[in-house]
N, C-alpha and C positions, 0 to 999 in steps of 0.2 A: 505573640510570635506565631505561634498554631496556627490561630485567623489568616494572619500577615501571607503564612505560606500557603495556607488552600489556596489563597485568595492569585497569588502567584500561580498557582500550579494552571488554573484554571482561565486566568488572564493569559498564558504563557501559551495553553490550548486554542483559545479566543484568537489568538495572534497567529498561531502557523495554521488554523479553519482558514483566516479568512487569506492567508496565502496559498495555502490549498486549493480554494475557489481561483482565486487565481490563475495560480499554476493548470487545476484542471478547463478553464475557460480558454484558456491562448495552448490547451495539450488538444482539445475539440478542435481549434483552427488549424492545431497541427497535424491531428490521428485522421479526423472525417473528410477533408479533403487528398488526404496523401491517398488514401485507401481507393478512394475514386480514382486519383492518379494511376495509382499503382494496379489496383483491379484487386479479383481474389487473389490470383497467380502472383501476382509483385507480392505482395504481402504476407505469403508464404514465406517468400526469400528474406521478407526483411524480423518476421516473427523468428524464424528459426536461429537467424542471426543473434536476434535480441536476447531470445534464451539462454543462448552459451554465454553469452556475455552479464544477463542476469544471475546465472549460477556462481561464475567466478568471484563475480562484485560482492555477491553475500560470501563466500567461504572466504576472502579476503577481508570485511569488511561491517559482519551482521554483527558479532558477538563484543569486537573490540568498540566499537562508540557506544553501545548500550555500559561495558565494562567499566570503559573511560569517563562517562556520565555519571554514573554510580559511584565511581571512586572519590571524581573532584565534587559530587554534591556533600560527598560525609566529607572529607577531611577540609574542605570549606564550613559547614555546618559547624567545625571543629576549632575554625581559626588557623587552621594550617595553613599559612598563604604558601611556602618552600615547599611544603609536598606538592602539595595540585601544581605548582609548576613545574617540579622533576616526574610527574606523572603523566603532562602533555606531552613531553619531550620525549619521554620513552616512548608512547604511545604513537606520537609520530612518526618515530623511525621504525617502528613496526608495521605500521600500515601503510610508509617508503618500500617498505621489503617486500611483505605480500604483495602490493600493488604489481611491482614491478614483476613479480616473479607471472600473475596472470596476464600482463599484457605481453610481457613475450610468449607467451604460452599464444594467442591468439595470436600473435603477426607471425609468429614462425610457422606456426603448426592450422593455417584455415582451413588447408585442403582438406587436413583428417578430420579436422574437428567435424567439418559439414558434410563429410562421408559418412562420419557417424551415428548420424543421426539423419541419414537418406534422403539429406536434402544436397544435392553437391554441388548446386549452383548459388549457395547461402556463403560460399567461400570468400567472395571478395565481400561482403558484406560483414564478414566475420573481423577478417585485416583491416579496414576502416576502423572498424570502434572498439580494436584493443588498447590504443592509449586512455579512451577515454577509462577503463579501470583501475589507473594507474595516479589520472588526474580527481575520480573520486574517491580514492582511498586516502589521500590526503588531503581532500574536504570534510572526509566525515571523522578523520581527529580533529579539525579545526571548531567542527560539530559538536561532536561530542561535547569538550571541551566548553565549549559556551554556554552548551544544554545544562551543563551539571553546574552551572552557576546561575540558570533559571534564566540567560537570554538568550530569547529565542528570536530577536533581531533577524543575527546573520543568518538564521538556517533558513529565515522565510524568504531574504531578501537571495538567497543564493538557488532557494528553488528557482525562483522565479527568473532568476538569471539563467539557469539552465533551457530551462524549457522556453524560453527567447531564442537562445540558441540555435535550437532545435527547428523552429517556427519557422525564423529569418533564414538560415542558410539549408535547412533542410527539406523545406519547400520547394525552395528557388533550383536547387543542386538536380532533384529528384523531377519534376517540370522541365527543366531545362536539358537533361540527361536522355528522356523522354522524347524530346521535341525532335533530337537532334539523331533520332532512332539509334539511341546504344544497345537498347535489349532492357527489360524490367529487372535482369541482375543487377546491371549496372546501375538500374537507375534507384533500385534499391540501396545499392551503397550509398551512392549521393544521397537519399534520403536520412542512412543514421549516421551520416559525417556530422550531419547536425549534430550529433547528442556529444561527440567530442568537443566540436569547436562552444557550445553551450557549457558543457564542462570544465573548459579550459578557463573564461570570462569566469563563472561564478567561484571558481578556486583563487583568482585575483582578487577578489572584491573579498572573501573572508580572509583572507591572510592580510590585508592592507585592515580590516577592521579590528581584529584581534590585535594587531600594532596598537591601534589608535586607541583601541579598549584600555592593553594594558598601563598608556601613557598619561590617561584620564582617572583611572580606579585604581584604589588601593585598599584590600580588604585588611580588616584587624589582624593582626599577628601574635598568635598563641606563642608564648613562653615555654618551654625551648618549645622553636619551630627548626627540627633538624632533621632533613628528608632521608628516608630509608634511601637505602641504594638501589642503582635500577634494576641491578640482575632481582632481587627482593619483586622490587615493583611489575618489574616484565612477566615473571613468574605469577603476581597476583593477576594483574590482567589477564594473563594466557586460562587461569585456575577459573576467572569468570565467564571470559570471552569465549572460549571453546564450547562449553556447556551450550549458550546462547549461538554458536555460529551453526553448530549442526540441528540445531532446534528450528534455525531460521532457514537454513538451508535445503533443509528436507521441502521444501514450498517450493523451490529454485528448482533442485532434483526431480518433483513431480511434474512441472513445469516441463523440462527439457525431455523429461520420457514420455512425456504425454506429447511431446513433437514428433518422439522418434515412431511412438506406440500406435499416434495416429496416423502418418503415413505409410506405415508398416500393415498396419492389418487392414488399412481400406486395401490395400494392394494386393495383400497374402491372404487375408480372409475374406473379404468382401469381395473382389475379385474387380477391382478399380484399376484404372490404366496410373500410373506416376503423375499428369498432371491433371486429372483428375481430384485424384486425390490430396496435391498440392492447394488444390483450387478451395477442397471442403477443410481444407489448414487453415487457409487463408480468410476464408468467411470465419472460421472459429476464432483464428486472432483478432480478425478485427471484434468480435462478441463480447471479448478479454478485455479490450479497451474501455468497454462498459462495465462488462463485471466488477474491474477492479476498481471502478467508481466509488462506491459505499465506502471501504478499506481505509482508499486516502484519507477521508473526512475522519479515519480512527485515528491511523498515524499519530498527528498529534496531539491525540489523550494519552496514545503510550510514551509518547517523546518528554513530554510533560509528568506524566504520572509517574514514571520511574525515578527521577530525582528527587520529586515532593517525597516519597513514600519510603522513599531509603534514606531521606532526611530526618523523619518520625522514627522508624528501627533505630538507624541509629542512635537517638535520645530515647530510648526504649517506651515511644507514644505510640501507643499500638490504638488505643482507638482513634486519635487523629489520622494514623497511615489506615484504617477502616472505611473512615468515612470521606476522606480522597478516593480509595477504591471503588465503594460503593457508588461516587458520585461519579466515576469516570465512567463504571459500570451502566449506570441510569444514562448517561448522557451516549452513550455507543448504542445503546438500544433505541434510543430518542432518532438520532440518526441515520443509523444503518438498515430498522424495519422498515421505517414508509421508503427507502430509495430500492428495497430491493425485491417488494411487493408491487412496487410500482413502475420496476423496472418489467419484471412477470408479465403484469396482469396487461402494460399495453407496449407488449416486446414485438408488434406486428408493426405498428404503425412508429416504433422507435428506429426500428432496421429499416423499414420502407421510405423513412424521410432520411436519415442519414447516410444509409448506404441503399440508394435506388439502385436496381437492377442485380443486387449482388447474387451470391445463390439463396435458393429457395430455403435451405436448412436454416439460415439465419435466427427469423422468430422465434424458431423452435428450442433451439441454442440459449437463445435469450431469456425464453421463458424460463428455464429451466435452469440457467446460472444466474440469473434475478434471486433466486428463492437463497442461492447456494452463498450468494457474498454477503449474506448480513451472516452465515456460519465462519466466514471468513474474516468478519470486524470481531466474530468475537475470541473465535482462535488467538486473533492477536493481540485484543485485549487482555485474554486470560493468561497468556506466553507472559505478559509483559508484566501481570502483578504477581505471576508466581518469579522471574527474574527479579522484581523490585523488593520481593520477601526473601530473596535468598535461594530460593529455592529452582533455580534457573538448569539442575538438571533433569527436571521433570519432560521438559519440552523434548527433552531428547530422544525422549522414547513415545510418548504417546502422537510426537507428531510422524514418525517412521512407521508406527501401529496405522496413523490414517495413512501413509503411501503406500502400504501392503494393501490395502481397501481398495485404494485406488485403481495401483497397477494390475491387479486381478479383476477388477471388474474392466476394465479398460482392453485388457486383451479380451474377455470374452464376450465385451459388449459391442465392443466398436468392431469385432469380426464378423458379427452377424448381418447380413446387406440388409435383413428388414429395419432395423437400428442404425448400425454406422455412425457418420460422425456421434448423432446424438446422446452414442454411449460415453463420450470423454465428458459430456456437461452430469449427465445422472452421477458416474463415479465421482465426479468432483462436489457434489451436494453430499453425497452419501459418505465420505473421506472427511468434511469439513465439520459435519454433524459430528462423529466419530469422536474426535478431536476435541472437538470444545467441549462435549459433555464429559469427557474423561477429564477432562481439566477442570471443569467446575465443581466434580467430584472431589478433586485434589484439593482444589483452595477448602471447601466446606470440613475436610478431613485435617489439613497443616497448617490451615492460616490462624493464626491467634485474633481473635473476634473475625470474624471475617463475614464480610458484607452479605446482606439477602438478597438473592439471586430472584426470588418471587417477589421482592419488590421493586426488582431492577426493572420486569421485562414484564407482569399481566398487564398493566396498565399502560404501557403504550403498545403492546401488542392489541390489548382491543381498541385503542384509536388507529393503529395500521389496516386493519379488520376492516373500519367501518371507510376510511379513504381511499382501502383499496375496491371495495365495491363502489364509492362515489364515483369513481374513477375511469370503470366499466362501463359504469348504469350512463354519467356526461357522455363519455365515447360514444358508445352503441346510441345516444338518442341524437347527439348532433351530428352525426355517423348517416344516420337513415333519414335524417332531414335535408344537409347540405351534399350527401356522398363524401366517399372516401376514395373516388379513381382516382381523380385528377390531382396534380401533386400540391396545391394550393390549400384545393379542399381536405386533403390527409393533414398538410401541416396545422388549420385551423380545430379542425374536429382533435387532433393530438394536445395543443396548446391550450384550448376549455378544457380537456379534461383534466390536465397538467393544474392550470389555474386552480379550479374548482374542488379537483385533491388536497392541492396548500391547504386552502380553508378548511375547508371540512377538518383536515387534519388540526390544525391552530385549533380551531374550535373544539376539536373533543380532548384535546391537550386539556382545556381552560376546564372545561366540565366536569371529566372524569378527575381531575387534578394530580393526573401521569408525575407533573413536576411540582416541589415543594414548594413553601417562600424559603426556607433553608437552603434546600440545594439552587435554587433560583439568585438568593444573594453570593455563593461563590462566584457566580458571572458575573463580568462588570455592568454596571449599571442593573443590576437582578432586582434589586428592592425598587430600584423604581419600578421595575415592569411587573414585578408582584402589583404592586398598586395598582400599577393601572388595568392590568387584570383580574383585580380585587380574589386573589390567590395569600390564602392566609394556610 
């Protein structure tokens, strides 16, 4: 049964990666053209937007499906079939409540919201995509919900739905808007109309699945199976959920002050005209689209991880919930180093081919949030096994310890005109460190056996090492043989180095033997590929 479940947890991973890839492939067709559309200046209006809207989503919606997942994997794990379904229920109409309460909050109130935050022509962009927080607060019970039964189906197939959405009518709305000369406000709204009417599709498709689920499956039913009551059950939720919403939120909060903080002092301390300063927002969000690359690819190990591991607790299998950590841990490092050393090491010619012509701070940006998201896969990964042990109000202060870090170097970074924008990318490396190292302190100090952290990360740190100089060394050499002016010649010299990093990378995986044949067989199909890369 042990096997049965890593084997799940890590298949369950397997499954929302390769939706992820997805989702972030057709999110490129949707982020790297809109942004051209839009210019820097559009994409101010539509970042600033997306944050108010990112903040609300989580304070509605972070702590309760992490809660909801956790709950129905034990009292399933249990046999409770009557709990875990008066546990949906409740969880449902709680995240009906929230939902609603933020999206009136954005359609009543846009004007302040984007006065607030010194952007005040992000207002109609604000009133477009308040329903959509209304319509994901009751996807991510629906979420929850299936996660903590270990199918993670609808949550990939509803990603993916979303960000369709977003692609198909958010393109067209925001192009279209453009053509017909509304102004880049507008045409910003048109742009995240998308992410509602996307929202609205993938909420259909899991509520129609969860029907169809419950009408096919029927789990074993523990003797007596007679469900607490919900005021009981709403209470345990809220007891989990809160701890988890303001642990996740403080990300959201540094997010939307870092909108207001960098317009603010390129203006008042830098001494930058409004759209100016709009313009070096707008190159940063679009940098954010990259940054938060690595991240997704974690997502779901924690999605995944948090139900296997509170399924072990629960049957008090502490080194099984160990070595699910460990391996989530090994597999976020495996990940998140080579994307975000490699996002660093060629952040000139990533900005030059995606975003031609944008502002010059771009690379710089990149450089330097490259290094900062693999501190960010692990913040999240570490949030999610100290939440899966229980220990879920830990988060709540060490991640407000990294906003204090943040927002203090932010205001006296980004003041300074020889710095400027590129002080919001150093505080946010230097905030994210912060963060995870306090956290790894914690598991090493509360967690009962708890996983090695030096075997998680020397060993693919030094295959990251060596790919990220491959990487350099291909660029700079087919750089100063074919040129990098021309924009043919950049995307080729980018793509060999690209290629030739994979390798190098694969290969000193196999050598140094970064990955086990143990941890290799929780992935599907793992022992064959032990084999065939003679990995013992």
């Amino acid at each position: 049964m042990a096997d049965q479940k890593k084997q799940s947890f890590v298949q369950g991973a397997a499954m929302l990666t390769a939706a992820v890839i997805i989702v972030k492939v057709i999110g490129a067709l949707y982020k790297i053209p809109l942004g051209n559309i839009l210019g820097d200046e559009g994409m101010g209006y539509f970042g600033a937007a997306y944050n108010i809207y990112a903040l609300l989503l989580t304070i509605s919606t972070a702590g309760l499906p992490v809660a909801l997942s956790r709950m129905v994997s034990e009292e399933n794990a249990l046999g409770k079939r009557m709990q875990v379904k008066r546990v949906f229920t409740v969880a449902r109409m709680a995240f009906f409540v929230f939902g609603l309460a933020a999206t009136l909050l954005m359609m009543v109130f846009p004007n302040a919201l984007a006065k607030a935050i010194d952007n005040p022509d992000a207002s109609l962009s604000i009133l477009i995509l308040g329903p959509s927080v209304l319509l994901c607060c009751l996807m991510s019970a629906y979420r929850g919900y299936t996660q903590g039964l270990s199918d993670m189906v609808p949550t990939s197939v509803s990603q993916v739905l979303e960000v369709l959405g977003k692609l198909v009518f958010g393109l067209v709305l925001a192009w279209l808007f453009i053509r017909k000369g509304l102004g880049l406000p507008t045409a910003a709204a048109g742009a995240i109309a998308g992410v509602t009417i996307g929202s609205f599709a993938a909420l259909i498709y899991i509520v129609a699945y969860k029907q169809r689920m419950e009408k096919r499956t029927a789990a074993p039913i523990a003797m007596p199976d007679v469900p607490e009551s919900r005021g009981k059950i709403f209470v345990k939720l809220i007891k989990i959920g809160i701890p988890v919403t303001i642990g996740s939120a403080v990300l959201n909060i540094i997010a939307l002050i870092d909108t207001k903080l960098i317009l603010n002092r390129l203006q008042f301390g830098a001494g930058l005209a409004y759209e100016e300063a709009n313009i070096l927002y707008g190159v940063y969000f679009k940098v954010q689209t990259l940054f938060n690359l690595p991240s997704a690819f974690i997502v779901p190990l924690t999605v995944s991880a948090i139900p296997a591991i509170s399924t072990y607790i629960a049957r008090k299998q502490y080194k099984d919930a160990s070595q699910v950590a460990g391996a989530a841990i090994k597999l976020c490092a495996l990940l998140g180093m080579p994307m975000a050393l490699g996002m660093s090491v060629l952040a000139a010619p990533i900005m030059n081919v995606l975003y031609p012509g944008s502002n010059e701070q771009g690379p710089a940006l990149l450089a330097i949030l490259g290094i900062a998201s693999f501190f960010v896969c692990l913040t999240m990964m570490t949030n999610s096994i100290l939440q899966a042990y229980g220990h879920e109000r830990v988060p709540v202060w060490t991640m407000p310890i990294g906003g204090i870090v943040k927002i203090t170097l932010n205001w006296v970074l980004i003041g300074n005109a020889v710095i400027g924008v590129r002080g919001a990318a150093i505080s946010s490396l230097l905030c994210y460190i912060v963060i995870s190292v306090i956290n790894i302190v914690i598991i090493c100090l509360r967690v009962p056996e708890h996983p090695s952290f030096t075997k998680a990360f020397v060993r693919p740190a030094i295959a990251t090492v060596v790919m990220g100089a491959a990487a350099w060394l291909v660029y700079s050499v087919v750089g100063s043989v074919i040129g990098t002016d021309g924009g043919m010649r950049l995307v080729l010299s980018m793509g060999v180095a690209i290629a030739a990093a994979c390798v190098v990378y694969a290969i000193m995986i196999v050598v140094i033997r970064a990955i086990s044949k143990e941890e290799l067989e929780l992935v599907p199909k793992g022992d064959k590929i032990a084999k065939l890369l003679k990995i013992r």
